[in-house]
C-alpha positions as CSV (number, residue, x, y, z in Angstrom):
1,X,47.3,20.4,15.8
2,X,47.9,18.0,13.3
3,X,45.9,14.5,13.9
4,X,45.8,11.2,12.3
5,X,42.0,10.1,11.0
6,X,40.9,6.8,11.2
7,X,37.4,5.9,11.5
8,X,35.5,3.9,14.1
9,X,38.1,2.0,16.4
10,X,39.0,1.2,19.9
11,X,39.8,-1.5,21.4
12,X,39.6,-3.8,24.3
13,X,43.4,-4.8,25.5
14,X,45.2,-7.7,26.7
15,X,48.8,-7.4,27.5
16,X,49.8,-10.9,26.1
17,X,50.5,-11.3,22.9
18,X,48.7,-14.8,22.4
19,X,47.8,-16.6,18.8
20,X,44.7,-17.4,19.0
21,X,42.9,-18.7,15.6
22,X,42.9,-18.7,12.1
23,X,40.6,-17.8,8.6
24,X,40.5,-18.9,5.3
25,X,38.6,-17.0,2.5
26,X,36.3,-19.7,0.7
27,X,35.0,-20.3,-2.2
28,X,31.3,-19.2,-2.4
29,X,30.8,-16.2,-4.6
30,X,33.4,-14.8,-6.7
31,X,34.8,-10.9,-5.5
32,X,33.4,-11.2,-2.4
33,X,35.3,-12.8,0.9
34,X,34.0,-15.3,3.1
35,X,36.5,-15.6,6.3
36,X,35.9,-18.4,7.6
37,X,37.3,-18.4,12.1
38,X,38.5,-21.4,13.3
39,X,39.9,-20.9,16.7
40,X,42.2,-23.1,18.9
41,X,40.9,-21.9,22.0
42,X,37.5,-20.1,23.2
43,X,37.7,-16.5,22.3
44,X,33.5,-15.3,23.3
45,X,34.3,-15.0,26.4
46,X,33.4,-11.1,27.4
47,X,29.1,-10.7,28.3
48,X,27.3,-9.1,25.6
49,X,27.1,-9.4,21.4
50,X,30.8,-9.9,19.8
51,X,31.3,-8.0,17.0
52,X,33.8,-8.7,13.9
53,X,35.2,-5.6,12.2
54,X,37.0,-5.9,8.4
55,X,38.9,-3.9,6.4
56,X,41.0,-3.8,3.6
57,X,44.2,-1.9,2.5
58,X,46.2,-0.9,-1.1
59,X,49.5,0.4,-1.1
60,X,49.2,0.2,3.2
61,X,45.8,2.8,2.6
62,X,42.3,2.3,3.8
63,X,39.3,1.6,0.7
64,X,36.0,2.2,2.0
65,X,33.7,-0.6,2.6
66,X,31.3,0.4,4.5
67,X,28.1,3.1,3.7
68,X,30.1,6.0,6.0
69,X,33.2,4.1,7.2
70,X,36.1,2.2,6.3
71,X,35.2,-1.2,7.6
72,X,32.0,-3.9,7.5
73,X,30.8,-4.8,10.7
74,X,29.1,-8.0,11.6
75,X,27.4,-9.1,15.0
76,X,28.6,-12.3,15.3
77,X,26.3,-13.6,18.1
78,X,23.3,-12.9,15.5
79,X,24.6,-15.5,13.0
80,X,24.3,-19.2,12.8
81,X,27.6,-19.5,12.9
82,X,30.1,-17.0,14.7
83,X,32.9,-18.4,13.0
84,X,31.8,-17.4,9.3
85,X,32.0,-14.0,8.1
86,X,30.9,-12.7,4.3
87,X,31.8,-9.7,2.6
88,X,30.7,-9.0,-0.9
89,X,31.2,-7.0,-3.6
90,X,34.6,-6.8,-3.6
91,X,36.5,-5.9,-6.7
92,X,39.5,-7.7,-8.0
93,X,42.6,-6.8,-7.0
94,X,45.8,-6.6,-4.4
95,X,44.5,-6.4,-1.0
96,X,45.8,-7.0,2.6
97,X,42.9,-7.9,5.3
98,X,42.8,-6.4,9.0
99,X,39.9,-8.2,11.3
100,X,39.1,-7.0,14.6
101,X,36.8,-9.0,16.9
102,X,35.5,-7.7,20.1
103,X,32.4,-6.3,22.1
104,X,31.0,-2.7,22.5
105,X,31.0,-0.6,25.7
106,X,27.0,-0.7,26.6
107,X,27.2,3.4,27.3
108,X,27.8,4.5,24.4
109,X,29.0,1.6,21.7
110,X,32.3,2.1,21.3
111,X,34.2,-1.3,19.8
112,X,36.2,-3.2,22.3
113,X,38.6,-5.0,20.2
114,X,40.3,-8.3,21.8
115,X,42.1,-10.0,19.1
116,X,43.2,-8.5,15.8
117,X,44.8,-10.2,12.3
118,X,47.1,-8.3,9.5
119,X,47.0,-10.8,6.4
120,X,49.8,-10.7,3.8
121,X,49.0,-9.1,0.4
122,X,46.8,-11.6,-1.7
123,X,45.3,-11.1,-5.2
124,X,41.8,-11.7,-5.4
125,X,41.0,-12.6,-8.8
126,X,37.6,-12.0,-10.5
127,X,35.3,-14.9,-11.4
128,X,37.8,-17.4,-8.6
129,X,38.5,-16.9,-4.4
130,X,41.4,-16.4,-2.6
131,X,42.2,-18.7,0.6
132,X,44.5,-17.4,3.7
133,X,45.4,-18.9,6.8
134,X,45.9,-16.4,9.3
135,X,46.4,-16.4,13.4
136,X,44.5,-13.9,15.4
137,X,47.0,-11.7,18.2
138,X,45.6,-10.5,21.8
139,X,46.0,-6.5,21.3
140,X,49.2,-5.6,23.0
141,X,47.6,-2.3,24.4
142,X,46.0,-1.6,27.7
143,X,43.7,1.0,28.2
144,X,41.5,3.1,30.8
145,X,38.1,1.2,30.5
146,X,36.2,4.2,32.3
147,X,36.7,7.0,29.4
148,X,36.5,4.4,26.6
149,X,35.0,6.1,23.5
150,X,35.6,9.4,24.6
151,X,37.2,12.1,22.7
152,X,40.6,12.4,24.1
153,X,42.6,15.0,22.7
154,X,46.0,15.5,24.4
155,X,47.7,13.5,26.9
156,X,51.2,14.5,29.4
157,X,52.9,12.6,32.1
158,X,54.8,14.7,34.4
159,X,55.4,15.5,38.2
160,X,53.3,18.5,38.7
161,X,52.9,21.0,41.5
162,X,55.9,19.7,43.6
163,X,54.0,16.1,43.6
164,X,56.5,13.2,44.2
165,X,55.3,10.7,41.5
166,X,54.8,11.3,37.5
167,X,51.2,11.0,37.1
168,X,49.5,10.6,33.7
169,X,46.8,13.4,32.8
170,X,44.4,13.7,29.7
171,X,41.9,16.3,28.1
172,X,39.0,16.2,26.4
173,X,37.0,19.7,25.3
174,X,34.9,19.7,28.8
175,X,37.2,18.3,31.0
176,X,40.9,17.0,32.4
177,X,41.4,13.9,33.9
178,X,44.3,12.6,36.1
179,X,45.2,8.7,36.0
180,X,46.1,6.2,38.7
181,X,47.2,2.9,39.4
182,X,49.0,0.6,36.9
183,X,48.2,0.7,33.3
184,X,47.8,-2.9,33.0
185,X,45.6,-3.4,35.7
186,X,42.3,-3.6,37.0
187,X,43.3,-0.3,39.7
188,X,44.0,1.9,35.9
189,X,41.3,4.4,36.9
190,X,40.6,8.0,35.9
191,X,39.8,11.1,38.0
192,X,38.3,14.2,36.7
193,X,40.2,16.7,38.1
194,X,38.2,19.4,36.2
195,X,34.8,20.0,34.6
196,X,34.5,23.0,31.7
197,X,30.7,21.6,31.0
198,X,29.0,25.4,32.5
199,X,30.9,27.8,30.7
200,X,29.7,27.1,26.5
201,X,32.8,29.3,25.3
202,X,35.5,27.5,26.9
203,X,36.9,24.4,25.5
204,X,40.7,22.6,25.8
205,X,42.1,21.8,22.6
206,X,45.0,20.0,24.0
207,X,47.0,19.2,28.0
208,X,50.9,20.1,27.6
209,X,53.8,20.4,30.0
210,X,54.0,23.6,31.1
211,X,55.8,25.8,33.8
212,X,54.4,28.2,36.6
213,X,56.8,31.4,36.8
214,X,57.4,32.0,40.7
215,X,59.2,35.4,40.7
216,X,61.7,33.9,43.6
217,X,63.5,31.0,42.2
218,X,62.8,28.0,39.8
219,X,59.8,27.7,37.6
220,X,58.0,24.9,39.1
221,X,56.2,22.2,36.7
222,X,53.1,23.2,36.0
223,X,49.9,21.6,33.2
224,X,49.7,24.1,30.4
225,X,45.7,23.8,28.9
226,X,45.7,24.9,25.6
227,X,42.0,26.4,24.9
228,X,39.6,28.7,22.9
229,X,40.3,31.4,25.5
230,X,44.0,31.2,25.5
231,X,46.5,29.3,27.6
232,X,45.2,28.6,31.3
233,X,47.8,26.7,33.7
234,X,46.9,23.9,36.5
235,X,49.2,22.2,39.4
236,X,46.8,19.4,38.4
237,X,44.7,19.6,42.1
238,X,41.5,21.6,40.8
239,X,42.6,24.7,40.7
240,X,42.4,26.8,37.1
241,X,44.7,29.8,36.3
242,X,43.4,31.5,33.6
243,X,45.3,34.7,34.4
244,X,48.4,33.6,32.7
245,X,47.2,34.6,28.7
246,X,45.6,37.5,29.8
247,X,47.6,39.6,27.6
248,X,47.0,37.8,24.7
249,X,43.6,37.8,24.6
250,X,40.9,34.8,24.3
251,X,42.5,33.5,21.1
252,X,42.2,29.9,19.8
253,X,45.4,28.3,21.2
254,X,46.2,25.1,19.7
255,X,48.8,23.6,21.5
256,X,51.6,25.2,23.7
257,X,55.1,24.4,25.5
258,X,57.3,25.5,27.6
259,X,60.7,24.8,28.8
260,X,63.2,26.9,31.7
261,X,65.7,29.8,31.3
262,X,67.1,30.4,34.6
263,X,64.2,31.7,36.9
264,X,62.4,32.4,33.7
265,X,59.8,30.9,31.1
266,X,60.1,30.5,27.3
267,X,56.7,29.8,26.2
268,X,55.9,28.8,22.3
269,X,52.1,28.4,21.0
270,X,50.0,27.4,17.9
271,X,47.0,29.4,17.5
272,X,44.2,29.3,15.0
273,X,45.5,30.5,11.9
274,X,48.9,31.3,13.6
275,X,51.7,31.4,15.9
276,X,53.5,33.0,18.7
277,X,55.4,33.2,22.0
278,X,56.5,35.1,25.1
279,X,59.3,35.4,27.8
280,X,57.7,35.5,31.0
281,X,60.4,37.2,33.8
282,X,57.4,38.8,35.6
283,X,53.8,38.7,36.2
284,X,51.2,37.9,33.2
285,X,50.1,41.6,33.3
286,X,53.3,42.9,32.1
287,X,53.7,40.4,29.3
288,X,54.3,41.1,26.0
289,X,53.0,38.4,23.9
290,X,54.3,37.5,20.0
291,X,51.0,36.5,18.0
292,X,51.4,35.8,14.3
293,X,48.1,35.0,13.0
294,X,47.4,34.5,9.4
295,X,43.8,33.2,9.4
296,X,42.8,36.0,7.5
297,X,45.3,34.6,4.8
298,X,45.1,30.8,4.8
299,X,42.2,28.8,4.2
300,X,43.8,25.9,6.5
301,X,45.8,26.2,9.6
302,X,49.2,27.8,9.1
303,X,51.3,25.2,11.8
304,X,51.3,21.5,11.2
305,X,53.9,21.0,14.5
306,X,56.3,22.2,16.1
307,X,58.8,21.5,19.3
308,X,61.0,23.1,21.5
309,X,64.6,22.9,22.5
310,X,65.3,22.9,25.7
311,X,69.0,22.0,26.7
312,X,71.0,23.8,23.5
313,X,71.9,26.3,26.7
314,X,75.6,24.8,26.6
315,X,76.6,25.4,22.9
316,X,76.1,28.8,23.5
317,X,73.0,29.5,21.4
318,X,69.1,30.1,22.9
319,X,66.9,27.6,23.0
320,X,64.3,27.7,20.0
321,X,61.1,27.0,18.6
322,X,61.3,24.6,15.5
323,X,57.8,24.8,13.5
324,X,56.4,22.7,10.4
325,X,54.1,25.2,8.6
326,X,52.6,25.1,4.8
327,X,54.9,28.4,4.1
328,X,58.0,25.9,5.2
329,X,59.7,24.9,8.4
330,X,61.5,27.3,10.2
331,X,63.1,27.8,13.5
332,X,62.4,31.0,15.9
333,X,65.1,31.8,18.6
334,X,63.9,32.3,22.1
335,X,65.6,36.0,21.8
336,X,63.3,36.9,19.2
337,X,60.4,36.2,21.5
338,X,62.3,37.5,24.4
339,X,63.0,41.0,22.5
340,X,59.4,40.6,21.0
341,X,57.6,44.4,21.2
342,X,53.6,44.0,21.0
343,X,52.1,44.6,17.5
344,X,55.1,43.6,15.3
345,X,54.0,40.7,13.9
346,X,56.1,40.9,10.8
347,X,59.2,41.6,13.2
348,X,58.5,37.7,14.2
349,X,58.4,36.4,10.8
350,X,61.2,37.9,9.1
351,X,63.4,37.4,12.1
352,X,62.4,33.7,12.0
353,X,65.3,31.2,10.2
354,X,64.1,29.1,7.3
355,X,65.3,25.3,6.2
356,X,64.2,22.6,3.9
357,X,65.0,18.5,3.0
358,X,65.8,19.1,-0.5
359,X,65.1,16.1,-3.0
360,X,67.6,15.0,-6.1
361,X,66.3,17.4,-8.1
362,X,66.3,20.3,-5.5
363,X,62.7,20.5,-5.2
364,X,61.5,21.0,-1.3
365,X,60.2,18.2,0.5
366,X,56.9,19.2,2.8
367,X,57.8,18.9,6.5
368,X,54.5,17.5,8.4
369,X,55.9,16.6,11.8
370,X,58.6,17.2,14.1
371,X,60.7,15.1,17.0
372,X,63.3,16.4,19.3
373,X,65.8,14.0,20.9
374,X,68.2,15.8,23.1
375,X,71.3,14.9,24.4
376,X,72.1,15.9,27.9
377,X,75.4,14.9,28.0
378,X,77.0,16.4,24.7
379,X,73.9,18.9,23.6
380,X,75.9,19.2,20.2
381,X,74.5,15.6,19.4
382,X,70.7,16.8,19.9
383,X,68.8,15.7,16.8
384,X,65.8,17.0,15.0
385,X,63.7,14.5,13.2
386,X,61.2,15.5,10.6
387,X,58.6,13.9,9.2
388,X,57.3,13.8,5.6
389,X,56.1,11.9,2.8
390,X,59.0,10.2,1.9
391,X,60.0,9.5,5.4
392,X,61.5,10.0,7.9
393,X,64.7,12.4,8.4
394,X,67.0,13.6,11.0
395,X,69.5,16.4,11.2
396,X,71.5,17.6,14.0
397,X,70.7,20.6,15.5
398,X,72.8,24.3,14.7
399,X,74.4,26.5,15.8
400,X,74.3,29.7,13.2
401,X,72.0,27.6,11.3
402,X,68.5,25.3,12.3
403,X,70.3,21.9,11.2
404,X,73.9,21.0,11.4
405,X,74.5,19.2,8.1
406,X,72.2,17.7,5.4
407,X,69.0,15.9,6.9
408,X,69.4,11.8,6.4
409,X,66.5,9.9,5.4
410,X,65.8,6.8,7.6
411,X,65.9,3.9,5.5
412,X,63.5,2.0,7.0
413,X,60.9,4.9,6.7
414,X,61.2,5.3,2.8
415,X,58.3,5.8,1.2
416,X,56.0,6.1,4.1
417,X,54.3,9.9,4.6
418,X,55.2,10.2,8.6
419,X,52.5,12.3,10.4
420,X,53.7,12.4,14.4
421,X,57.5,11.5,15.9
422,X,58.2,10.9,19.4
423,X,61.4,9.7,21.2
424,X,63.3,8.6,24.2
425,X,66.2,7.5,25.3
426,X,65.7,3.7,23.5
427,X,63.4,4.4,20.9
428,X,61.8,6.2,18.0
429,X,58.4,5.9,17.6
430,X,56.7,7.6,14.4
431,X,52.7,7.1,13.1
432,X,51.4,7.2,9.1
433,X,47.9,7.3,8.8
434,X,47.1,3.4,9.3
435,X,50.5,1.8,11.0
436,X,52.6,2.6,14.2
437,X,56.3,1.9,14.1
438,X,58.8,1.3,17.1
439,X,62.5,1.1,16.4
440,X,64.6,0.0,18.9
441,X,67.4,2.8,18.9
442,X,70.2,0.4,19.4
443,X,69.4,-1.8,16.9
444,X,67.1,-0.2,14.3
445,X,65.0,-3.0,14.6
446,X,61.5,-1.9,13.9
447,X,58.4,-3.7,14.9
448,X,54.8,-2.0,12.9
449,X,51.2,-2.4,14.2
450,X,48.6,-1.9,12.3
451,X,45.5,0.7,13.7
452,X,43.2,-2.4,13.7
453,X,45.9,-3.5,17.0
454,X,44.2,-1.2,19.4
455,X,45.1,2.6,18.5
456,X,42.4,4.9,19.8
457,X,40.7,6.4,16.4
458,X,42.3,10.0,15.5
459,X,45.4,10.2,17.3
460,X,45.9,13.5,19.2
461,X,49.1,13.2,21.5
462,X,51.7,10.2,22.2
463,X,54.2,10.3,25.8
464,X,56.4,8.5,27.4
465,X,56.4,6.7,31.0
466,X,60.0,5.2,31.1
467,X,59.7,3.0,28.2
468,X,55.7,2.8,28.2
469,X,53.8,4.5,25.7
470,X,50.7,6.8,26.1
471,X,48.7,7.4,23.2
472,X,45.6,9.4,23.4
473,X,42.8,9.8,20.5
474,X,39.6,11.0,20.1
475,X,38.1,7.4,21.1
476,X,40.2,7.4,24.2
477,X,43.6,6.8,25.7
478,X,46.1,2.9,25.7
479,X,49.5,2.1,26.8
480,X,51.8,0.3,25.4
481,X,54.8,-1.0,27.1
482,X,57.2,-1.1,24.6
483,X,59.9,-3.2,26.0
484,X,57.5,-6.1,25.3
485,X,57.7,-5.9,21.8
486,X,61.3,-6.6,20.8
């Protein structure tokens, strides 16, 4: 699974956007910064030490400044004066600031940010200072207070087990929590729906949506728990299927989804080193499983991302499994897994369908990430977007072929390397490695927020609520409601 590294944050989050103070950068020792907080209104207002966090960007990338991360940290509450902060050593050069100011969860540290600044690019000159004026923003992002600093590595919001209401669950390695009550409120609690902590050689690598295969009628919607022992399913109330991978062995399963075909189960997966499939229509036992694994091969993982189709059903081709791998993006029909015999790898490969973005000079352009956007209505209109270092693109989907006409490069997105994609029915949402981007989908107004805003650390999975946001990372899980922001 492909993640998004950025060291050291989370954040403490208010709903309302409020501007709260400003800096300037004085005059005191030359390549060094001295910020300088005067606010409007009384910001210390949390118990406990407040802490001020600063980085500093080229070309929209992180420069170290601290010993083993990318910020300097300062305890305000152990200065003279909480409103000054000094960084030094600083050569010259272009930079753009990000300050984070907040507190530190007492069990186990993690930083709390409340207010957050993004300067404009300034010069800092050698031998003079550079002054800014700035206003400090409440994070937009709420969060679960409960599992703050914890690693969270996949996140799903579904109606599972025949329950009523869509219900917002998150792994970590050891366990899976469910969520309830709203996200911006005091009542957003967390409920461990299941502990892996006494058995050492199991550990979830990611939470999916998945299906349960009944044998009588409709699959019903089931958690699929991607793990080092294979793919076990949950309805989400404590109870653990591990019998469902049995076939394929206790293999390092990245990530996994699933989507219906009748009374039956398409099922894709990205394993250590590899990938695979099967077409469930009966039990597990008599599964035969497509596994493609290529660790002995690759030094890194073969499968950046990948999606699924899952409503292509009226344009009379199968549903598929669209994959970003370093040997180059390719698509695999659900009849190749479906006609899949055990042991023939190569079958898998060779029958899977190749594509490319193409530059000027017809060189291939790296796919890292992929999106699906159906369309219900008129399936033909279901786009693919892809993600890469120049961009952003997007491509119908085929029939005879992956992609229905040339890929398009979003304009907006030019120049920026694109690591995760995720839509809905009124907007796209993409990540580089410091900055999330909205875009309103009937406008193409795009709104950007810088990491320092309240994203939790390495970012493992991103869903939607309606038009809320769930992001999870490996220092926790926020929601953003989206609608708020244009």
């Amino acid at each position: 699974m492909k993640k998004l590294c950025f060291t050291g944050i989370i954040f403490l989050v208010v709903p309302l956007i409020v501007l709260v103070s400003c800096f300037t950068l004085l005059e005191e020792k030359p390549e060094g910064i001295e910020i300088s907080i005067a606010p409007t209104r009384q910001i210390y207002t949390e118990p406990g030490d407040y802490y001020a966090q600063v980085y500093l960007l080229v070309n929209k990338g992180l420069i170290p400044l601290g010993k083993k991360t990318d910020y300097v940290e300062k305890n305000l509450d152990k200065q003279a004066d909480q409103n000054r902060i000094v960084v030094e050593n600083i050569p010259a050069g272009r930079y753009v600031v990000w300050l984070g100011i907040g507190t530190k969860r007492p069990e186990n540290g993690a930083f709390n940010v409340q207010y957050y600044y993004e300067s404009e690019e300034f010069e800092l000159v050698a031998g003079s200072t550079t002054k800014i004026s700035c206003t400090l923003l409440d994070c937009p992002f709420d969060k679960a207070l409960t599992i703050l600093g914890e690693n969270i590595n996949g996140a799903v919001i579904d109606s599972i087990g025949g329950q009523p209401a869509q219900t917002l669950y998150a792994s970590g390695p050891k366990n899976l929590y469910s969520f309830s009550g709203t996200y911006h409120g005091p009542d957003f609690t967390v409920t461990e729906v299941f502990d892996a902590s006494d058995f050492p050689n199991y550990s979830i690598n990611s939470v999916s949506k998945g299906l349960n295969y009944t044998g009588t009628g409709a699959p019903e919607n089931y958690l699929f728990l991607s793990t080092t022992q294979g793919i076990s399913k949950t309805n989400g109330l404590n109870t653990i299927d591990n019998t469902f991978s049995v076939e394929l062995g206790e293999i390092n399963v990245l990530k996994s989804l699933a989507y219906p075909d009748g009374n039956n189960v398409s099922v894709f997966f990205q394993r250590d080193g590899g990938l695979g499939g099967v077409y469930q229509d009966g039990p597990p036992a008599n599964l035969d499983w497509a596994d493609a694994d290529y660790s002995d091969m690759l030094k890194d993982q073969l499968v950046w991302d990948f999606c699924v189709t899952d409503n292509l059903e009226g344009m009379g081709i199968d549903n598929c499994g669209y994959f970003a791998t370093v040997l180059g993006t390719l698509r695999i029909p659900q009849m190749i897994i479906e006609d899949y015999e055990e042991g023939n790898e190569v079958y898998l490969m060779e029958q899977a369908e190749f594509f490319a973005i193409k530059d000027k000079n017809n060189h291939e352009i790296p796919i890292f990430s992929l999106g699906y956007d159906p369309d219900e209505i008129t399936p033909a209109n279901s786009t693919l977007y892809m993600g890469t270092y120049k961009g952003l693109y997007s491509a119908l989907v085929g029939t005879i072929t992956p992609l229905n006409g040339k890929p398009e490069l979003l304009e907006e997105t030019k120049g920026t390397r694109i690591y995760m994609v995720l839509l809905n029915d009124d907007y796209r949402v993409y990540m580089s490695q410091t900055y999330l981007y909205l875009q309103e989908k009937s406008s193409d107004d795009v709104v950007s927020l810088p990491f320092v805003a309240g994203l939790p650390g390495v970012i493992s999975a991103m869903d939607w609520d309606g038009n809320i946001l769930v992001i999870s990372g490996s220092l926790g899980i926020v929601a953003l409601d989206v609608d708020t922001m244009f």
